[in-house]
ZADO-1210 file (C-alpha; in nm, 4 decimals, padded with zeros to 6 digits):
<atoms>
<atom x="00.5400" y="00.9849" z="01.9225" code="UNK" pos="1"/>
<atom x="00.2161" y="01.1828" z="01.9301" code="UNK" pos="2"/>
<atom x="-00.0402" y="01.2675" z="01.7055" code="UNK" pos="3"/>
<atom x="-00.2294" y="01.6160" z="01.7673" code="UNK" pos="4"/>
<atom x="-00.6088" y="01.6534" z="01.5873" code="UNK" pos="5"/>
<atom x="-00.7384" y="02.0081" z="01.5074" code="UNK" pos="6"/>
<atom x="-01.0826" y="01.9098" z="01.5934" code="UNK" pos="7"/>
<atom x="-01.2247" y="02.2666" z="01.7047" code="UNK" pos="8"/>
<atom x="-01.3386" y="02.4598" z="01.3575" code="UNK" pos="9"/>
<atom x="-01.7421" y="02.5090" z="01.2947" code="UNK" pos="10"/>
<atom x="-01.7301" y="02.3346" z="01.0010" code="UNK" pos="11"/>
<atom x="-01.9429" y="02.6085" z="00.8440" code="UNK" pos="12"/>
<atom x="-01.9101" y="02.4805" z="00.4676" code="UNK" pos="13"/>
<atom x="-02.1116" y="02.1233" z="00.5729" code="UNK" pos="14"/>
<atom x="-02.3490" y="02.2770" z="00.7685" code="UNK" pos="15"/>
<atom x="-02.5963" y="02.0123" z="00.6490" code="UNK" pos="16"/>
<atom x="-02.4050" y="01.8335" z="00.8805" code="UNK" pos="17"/>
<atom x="-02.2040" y="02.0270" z="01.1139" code="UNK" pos="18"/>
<atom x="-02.5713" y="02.1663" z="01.2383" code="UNK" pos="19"/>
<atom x="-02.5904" y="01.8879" z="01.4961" code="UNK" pos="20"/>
<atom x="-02.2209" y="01.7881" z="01.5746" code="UNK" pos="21"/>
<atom x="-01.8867" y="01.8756" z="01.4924" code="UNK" pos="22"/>
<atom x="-01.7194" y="01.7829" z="01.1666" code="UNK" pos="23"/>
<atom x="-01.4689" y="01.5056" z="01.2958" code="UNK" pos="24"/>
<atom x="-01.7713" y="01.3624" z="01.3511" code="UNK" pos="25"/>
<atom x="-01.9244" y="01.3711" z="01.0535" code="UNK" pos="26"/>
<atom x="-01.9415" y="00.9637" z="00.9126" code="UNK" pos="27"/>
<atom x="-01.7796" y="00.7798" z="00.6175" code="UNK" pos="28"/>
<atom x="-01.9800" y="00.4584" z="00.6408" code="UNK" pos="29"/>
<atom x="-02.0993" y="00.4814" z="00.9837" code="UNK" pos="30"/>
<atom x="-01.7549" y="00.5955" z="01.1653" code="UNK" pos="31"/>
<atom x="-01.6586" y="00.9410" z="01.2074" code="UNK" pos="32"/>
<atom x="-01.3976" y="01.0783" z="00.9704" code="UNK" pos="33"/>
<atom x="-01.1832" y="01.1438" z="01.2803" code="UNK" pos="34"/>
<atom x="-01.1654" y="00.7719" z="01.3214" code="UNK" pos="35"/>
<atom x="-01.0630" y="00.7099" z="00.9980" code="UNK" pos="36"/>
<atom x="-00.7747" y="00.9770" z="01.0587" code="UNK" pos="37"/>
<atom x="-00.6555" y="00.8087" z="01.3568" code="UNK" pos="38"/>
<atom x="-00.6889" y="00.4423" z="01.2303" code="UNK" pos="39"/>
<atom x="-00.4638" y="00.5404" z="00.9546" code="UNK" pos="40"/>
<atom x="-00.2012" y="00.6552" z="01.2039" code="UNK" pos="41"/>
<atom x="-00.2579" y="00.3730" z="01.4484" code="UNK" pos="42"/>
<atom x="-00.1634" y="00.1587" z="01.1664" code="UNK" pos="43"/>
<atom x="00.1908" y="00.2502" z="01.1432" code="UNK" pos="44"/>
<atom x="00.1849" y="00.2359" z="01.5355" code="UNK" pos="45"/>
<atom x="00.1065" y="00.5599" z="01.6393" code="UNK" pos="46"/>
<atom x="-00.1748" y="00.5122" z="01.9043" code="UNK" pos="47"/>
<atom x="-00.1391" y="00.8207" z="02.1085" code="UNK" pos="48"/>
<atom x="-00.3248" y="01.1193" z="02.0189" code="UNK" pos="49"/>
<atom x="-00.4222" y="01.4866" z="02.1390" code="UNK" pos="50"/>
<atom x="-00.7635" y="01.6128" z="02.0377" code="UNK" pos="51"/>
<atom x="-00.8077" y="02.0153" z="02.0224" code="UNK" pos="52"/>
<atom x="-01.1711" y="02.0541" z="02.0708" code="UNK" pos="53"/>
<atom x="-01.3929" y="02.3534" z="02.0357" code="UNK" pos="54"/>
<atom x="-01.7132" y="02.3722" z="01.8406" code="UNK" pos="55"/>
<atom x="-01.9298" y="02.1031" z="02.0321" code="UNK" pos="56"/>
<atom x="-01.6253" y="01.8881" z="02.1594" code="UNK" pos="57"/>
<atom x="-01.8840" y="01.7502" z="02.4343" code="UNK" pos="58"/>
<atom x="-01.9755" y="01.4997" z="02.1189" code="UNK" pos="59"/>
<atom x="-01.6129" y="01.4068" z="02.0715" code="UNK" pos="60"/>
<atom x="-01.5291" y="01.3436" z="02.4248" code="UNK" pos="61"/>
<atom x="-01.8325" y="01.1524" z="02.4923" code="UNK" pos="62"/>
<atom x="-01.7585" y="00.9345" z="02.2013" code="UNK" pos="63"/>
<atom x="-01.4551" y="00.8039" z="02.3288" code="UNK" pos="64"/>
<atom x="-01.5863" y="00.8376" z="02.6710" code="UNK" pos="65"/>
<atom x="-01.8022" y="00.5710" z="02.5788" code="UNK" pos="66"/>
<atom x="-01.6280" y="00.4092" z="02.3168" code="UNK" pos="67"/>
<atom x="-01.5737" y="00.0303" z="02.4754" code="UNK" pos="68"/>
<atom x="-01.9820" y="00.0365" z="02.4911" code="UNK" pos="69"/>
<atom x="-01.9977" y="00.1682" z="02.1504" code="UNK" pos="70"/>
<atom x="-01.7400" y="-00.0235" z="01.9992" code="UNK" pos="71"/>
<atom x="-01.8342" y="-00.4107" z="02.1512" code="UNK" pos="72"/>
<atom x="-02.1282" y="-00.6186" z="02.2172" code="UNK" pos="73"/>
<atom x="-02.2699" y="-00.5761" z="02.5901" code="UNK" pos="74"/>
<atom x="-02.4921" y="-00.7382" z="02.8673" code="UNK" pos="75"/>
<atom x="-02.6415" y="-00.4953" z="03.0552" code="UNK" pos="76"/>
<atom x="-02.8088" y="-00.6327" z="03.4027" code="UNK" pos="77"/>
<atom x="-03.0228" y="-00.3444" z="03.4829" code="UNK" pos="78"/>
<atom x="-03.1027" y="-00.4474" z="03.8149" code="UNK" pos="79"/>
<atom x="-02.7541" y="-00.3808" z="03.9285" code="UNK" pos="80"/>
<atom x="-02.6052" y="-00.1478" z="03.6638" code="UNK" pos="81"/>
<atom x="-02.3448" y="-00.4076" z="03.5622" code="UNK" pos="82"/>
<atom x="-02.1951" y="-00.4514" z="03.2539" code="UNK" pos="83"/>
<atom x="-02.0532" y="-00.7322" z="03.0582" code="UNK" pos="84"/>
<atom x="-01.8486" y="-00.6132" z="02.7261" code="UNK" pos="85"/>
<atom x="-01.7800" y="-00.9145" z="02.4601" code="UNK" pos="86"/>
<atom x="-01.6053" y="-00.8766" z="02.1562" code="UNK" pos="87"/>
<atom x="-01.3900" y="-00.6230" z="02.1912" code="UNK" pos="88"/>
<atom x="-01.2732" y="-00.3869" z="01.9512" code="UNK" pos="89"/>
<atom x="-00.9255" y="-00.2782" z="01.7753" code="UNK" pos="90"/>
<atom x="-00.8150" y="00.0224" z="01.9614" code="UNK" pos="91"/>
<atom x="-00.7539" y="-00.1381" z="02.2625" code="UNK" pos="92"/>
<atom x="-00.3919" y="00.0393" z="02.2799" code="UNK" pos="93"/>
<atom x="-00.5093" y="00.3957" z="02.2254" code="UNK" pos="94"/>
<atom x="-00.4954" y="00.6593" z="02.4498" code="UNK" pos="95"/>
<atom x="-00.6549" y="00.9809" z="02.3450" code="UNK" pos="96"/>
<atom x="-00.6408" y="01.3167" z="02.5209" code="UNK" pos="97"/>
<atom x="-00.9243" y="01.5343" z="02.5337" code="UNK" pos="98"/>
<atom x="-00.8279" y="01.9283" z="02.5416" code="UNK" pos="99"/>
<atom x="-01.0923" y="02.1913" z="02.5631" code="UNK" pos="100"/>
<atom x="-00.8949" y="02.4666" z="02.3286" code="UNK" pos="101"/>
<atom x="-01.1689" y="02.7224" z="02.3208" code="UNK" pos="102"/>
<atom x="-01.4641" y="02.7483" z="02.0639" code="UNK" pos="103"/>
<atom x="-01.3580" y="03.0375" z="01.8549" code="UNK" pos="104"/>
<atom x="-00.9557" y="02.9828" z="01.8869" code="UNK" pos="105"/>
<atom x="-00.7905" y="02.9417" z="01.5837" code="UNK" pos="106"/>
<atom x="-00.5293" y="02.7090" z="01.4884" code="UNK" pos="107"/>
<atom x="-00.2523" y="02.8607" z="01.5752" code="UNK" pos="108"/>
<atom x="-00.3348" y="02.9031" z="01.9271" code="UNK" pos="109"/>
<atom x="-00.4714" y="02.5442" z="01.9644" code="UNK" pos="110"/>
<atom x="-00.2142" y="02.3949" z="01.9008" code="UNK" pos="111"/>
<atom x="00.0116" y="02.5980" z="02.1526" code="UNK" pos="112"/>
<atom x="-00.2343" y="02.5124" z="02.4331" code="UNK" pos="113"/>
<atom x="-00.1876" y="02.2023" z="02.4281" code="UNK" pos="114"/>
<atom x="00.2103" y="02.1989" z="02.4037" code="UNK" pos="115"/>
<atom x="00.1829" y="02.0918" z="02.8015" code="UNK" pos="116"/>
<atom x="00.0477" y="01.7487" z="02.6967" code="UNK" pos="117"/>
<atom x="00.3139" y="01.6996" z="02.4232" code="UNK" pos="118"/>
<atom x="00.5722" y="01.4469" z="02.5856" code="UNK" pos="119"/>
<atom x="00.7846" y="01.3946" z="02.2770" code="UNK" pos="120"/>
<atom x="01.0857" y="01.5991" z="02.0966" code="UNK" pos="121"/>
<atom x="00.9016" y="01.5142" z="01.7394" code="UNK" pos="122"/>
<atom x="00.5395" y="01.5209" z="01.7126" code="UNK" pos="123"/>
<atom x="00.2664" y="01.4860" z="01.4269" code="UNK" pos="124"/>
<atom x="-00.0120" y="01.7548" z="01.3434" code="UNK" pos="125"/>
<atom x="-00.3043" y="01.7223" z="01.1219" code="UNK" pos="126"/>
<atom x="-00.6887" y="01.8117" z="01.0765" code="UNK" pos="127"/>
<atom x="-00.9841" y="01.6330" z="01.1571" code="UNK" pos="128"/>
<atom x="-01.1445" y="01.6879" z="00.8057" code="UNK" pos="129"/>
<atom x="-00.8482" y="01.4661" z="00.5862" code="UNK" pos="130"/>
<atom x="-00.8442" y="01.1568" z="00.4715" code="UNK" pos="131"/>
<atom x="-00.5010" y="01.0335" z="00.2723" code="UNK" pos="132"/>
<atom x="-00.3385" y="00.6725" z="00.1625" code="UNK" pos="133"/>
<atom x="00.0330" y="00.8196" z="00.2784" code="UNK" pos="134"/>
<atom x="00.2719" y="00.5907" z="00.4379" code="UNK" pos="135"/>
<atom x="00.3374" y="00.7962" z="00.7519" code="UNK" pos="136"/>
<atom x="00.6645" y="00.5888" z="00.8601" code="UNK" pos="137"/>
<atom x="00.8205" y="00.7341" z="00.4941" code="UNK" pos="138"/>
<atom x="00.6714" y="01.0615" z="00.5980" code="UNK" pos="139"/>
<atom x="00.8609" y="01.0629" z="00.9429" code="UNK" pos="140"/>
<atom x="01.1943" y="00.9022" z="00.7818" code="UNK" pos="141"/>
<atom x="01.1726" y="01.2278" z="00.5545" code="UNK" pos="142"/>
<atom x="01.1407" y="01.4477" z="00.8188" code="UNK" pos="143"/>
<atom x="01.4460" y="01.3290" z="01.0010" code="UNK" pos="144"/>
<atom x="01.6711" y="01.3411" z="00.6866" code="UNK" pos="145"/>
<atom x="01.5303" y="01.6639" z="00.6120" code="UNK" pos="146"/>
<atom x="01.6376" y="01.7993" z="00.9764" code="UNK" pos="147"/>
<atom x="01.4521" y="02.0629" z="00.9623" code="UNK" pos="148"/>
<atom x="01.1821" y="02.1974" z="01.1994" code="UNK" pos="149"/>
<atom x="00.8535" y="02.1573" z="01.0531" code="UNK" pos="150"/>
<atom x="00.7369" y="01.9532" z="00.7661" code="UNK" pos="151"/>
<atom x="00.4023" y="01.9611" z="00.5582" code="UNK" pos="152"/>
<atom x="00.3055" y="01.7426" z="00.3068" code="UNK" pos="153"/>
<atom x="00.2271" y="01.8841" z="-00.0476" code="UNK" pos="154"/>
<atom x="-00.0888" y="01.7327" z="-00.2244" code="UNK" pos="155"/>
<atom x="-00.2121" y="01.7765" z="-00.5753" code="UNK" pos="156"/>
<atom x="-00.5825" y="01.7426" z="-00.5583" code="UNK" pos="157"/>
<atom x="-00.8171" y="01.7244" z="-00.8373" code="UNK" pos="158"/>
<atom x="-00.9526" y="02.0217" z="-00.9933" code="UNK" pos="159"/>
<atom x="-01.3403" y="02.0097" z="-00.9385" code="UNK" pos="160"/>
<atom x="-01.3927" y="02.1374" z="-01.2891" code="UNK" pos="161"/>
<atom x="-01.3153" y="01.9448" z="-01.6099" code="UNK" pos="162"/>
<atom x="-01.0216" y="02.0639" z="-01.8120" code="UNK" pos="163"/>
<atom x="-01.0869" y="02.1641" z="-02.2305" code="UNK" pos="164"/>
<atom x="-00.7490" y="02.1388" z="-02.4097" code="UNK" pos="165"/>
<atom x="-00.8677" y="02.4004" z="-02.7333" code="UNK" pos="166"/>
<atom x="-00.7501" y="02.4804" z="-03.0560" code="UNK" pos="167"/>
<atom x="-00.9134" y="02.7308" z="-03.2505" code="UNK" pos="168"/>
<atom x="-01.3313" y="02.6583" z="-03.1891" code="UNK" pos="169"/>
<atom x="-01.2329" y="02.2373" z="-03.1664" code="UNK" pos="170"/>
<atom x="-01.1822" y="02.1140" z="-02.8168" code="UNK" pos="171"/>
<atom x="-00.8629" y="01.8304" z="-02.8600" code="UNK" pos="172"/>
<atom x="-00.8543" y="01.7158" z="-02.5468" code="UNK" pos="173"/>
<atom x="-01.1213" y="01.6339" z="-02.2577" code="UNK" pos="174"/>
<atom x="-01.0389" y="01.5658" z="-01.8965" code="UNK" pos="175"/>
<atom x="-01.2533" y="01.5748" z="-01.6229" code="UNK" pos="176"/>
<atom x="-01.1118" y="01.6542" z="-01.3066" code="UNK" pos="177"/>
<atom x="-00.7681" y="01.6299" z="-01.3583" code="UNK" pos="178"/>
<atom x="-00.4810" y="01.6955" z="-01.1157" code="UNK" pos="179"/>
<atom x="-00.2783" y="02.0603" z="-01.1568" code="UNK" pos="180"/>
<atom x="00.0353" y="01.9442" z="-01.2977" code="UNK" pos="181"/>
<atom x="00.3122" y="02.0994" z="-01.0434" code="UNK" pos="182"/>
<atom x="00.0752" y="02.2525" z="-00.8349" code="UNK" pos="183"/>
<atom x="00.0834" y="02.1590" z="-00.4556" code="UNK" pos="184"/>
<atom x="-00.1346" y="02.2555" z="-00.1756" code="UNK" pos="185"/>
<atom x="-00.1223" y="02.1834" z="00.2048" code="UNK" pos="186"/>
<atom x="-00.2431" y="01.8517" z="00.2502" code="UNK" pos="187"/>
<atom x="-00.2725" y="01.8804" z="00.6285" code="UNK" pos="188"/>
<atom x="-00.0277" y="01.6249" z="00.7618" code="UNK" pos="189"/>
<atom x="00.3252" y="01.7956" z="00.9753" code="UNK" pos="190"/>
<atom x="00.5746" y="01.6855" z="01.1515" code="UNK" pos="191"/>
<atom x="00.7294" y="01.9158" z="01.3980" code="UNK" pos="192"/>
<atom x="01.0364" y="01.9554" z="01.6725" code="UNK" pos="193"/>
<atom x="00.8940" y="02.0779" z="01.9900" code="UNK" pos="194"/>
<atom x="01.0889" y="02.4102" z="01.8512" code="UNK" pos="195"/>
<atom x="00.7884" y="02.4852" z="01.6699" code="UNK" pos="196"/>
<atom x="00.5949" y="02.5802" z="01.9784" code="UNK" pos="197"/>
<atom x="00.8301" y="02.8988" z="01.9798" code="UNK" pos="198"/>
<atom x="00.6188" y="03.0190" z="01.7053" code="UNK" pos="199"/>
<atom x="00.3047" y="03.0248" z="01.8063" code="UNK" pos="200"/>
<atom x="00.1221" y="03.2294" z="02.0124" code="UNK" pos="201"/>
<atom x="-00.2135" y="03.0891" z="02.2778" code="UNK" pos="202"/>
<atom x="-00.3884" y="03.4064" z="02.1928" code="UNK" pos="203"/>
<atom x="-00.6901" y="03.3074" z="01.9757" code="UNK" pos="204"/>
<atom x="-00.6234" y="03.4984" z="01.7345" code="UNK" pos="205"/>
<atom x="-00.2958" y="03.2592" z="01.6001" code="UNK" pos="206"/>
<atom x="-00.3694" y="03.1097" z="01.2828" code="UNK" pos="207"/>
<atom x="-00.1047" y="02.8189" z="01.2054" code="UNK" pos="208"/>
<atom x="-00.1330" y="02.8479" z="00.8622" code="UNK" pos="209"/>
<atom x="-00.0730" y="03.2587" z="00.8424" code="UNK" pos="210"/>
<atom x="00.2435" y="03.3724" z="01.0821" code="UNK" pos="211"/>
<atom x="00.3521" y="03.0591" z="01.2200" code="UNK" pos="212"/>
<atom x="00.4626" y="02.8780" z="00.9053" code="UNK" pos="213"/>
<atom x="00.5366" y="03.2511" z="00.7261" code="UNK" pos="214"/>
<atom x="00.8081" y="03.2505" z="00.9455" code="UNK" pos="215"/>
<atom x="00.9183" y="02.9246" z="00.9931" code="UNK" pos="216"/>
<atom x="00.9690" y="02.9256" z="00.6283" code="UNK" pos="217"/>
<atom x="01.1472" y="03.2053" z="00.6219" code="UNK" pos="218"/>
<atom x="01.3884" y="03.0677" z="00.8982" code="UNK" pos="219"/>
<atom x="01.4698" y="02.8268" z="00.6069" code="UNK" pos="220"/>
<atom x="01.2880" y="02.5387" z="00.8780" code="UNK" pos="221"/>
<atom x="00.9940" y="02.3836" z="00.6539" code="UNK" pos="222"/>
<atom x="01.0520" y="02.1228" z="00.4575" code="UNK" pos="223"/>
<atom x="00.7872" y="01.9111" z="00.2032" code="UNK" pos="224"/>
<atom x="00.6671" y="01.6269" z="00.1478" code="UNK" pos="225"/>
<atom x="00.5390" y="01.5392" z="-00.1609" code="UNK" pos="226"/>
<atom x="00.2354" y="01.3048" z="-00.1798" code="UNK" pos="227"/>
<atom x="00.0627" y="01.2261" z="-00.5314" code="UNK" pos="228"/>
<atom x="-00.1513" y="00.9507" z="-00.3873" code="UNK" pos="229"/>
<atom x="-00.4587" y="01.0061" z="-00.3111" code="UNK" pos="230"/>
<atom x="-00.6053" y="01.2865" z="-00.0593" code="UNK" pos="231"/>
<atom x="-00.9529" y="01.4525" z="00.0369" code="UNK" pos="232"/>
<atom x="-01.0693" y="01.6742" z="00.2907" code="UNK" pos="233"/>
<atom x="-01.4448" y="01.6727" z="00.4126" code="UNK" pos="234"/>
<atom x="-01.5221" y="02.0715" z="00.3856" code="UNK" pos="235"/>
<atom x="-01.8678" y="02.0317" z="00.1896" code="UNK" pos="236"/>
<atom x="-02.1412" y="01.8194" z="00.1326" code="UNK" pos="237"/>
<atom x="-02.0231" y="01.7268" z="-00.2128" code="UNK" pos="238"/>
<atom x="-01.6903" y="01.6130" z="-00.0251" code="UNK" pos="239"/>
<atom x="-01.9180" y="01.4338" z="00.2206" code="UNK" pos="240"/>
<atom x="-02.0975" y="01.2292" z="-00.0466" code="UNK" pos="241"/>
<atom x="-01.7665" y="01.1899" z="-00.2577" code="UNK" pos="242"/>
<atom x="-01.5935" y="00.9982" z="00.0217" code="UNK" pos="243"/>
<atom x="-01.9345" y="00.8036" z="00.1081" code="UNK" pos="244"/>
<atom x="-01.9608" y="00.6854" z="-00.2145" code="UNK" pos="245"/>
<atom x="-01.6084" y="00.5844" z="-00.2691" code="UNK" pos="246"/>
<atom x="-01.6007" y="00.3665" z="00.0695" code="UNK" pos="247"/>
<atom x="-01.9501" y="00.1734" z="-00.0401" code="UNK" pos="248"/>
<atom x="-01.8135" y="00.1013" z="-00.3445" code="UNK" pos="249"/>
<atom x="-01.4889" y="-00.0374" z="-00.1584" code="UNK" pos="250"/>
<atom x="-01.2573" y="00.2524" z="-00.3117" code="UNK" pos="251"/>
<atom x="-01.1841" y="00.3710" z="-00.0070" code="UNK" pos="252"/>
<atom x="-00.8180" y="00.3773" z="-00.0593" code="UNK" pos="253"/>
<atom x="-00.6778" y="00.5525" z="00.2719" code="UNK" pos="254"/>
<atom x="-00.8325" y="00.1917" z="00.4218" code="UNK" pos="255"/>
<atom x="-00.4593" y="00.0703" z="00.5062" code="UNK" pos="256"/>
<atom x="-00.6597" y="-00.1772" z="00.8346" code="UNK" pos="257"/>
<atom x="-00.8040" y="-00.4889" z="00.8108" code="UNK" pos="258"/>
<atom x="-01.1957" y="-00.4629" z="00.8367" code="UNK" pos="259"/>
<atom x="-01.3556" y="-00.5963" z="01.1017" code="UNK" pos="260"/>
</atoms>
């Protein structure tokens, strides 16, 4: 089964980093958050994925381009070029596919242009701004019951405001950032039937999130999975030093592989 990354967007809201490279690029202790993304999936066996670059997907090709280099100790003899690679690295059964979907495209549309590459009936979708600690193989085993379409997975994320419970002028009750009680967003991780393509449209103007899934849930075809673990997308710099911050203090909870 394959995974497809949204890996195209600008990134606008973390332009303190997004300046120089693309977010899925953008590091959580010195890997980019697109590797944590995939190393989550590869974890529950899922090791081939389908990239839809845009803004500055040179980077992202090049780093997997490159990525046995990167990734291992080398010997380089520079008289003849040659190059010896020792201790190799964990990914060794990935196989990533590098699509060109069109700098300004939306989501919509790049995920229908790469429907060519898509070899399975069933396939995963999700951004490559998201970290999460959900089992995906519980996630997939609900879609199937489900047998629906599409699935998205609900998250409850914490407000980033503290909450006052009041009575009268006393405040009774102080929480900071709590989670909504009941209240569900899109957390960014599908599962689709290859029916889904049906919906979308390659004209760059197809947002995913806007027609696409309208109608598909009005076809009575998306179903949800709820998540109440934890979940955090990268889209600011406070995100950026939020998930920094929880992986040097060894919190990183979506860490489901072994350090090496």
């Amino acid at each position: 089964m394959q995974v497809v990354i949204l890996c195209g967007g600008m990134g606008t809201r973390l332009r303190e980093e997004t300046e120089s490279r693309p977010k899925p690029m953008v590091e959580i202790g010195g890997r980019p958050i697109l590797w944590h993304i995939m190393k989550t999936f590869s974890h529950y066996g899922y090791n081939d994925f389908v990239l839809c670059l845009g803004y500055k997907g040179d980077q992202i090709k090049n780093y997997f381009l490159n990525y046995e280099k990167l990734s291992s100790d080398v010997r380089v003899h520079l008289g003849s070029g040659d190059v010896e690679i020792f201790n190799g690295h964990d990914e060794q059964d990935w196989k990533v596919t590098l699509v060109d979907t069109g700098l300004h495209t939306m989501t919509g549309a790049r995920l229908k242009k790469v429907e060519k590459y898509i070899d399975s009936d069933t396939f995963m979708l999700t951004y490559g701004d998201g970290v999460i600690d959900l089992d995906i193989n519980k996630l997939l085993e609900f879609h199937q019951a489900q047998d629906k379409i599409g699935l998205v997975t609900g998250v409850s994320p914490p407000s980033r405001y503290g909450e006052l419970g009041i009575t009268g002028e006393r405040v009774v009750s102080f929480r900071e950032k709590p989670l909504a009680p009941e209240s569900f967003i899109n957390g960014g991780y599908f599962v689709f039937n290859k029916k889904f393509f049906q919906y979308l449209s390659a004209d760059e103007s197809c947002v995913l999130e806007r027609e696409p899934l309208e109608r598909l849930t009005e076809d009575g075809q998306l179903s949800v999975y709820t998540h109440n673990g934890f979940w955090q997308c990268m889209d600011t710099f406070r995100d950026y030093t939020f998930l920094n911050e929880l992986w040097d203090q060894g919190d990183a909870t979506w860490q489901v592989w072994d350090h090496r």
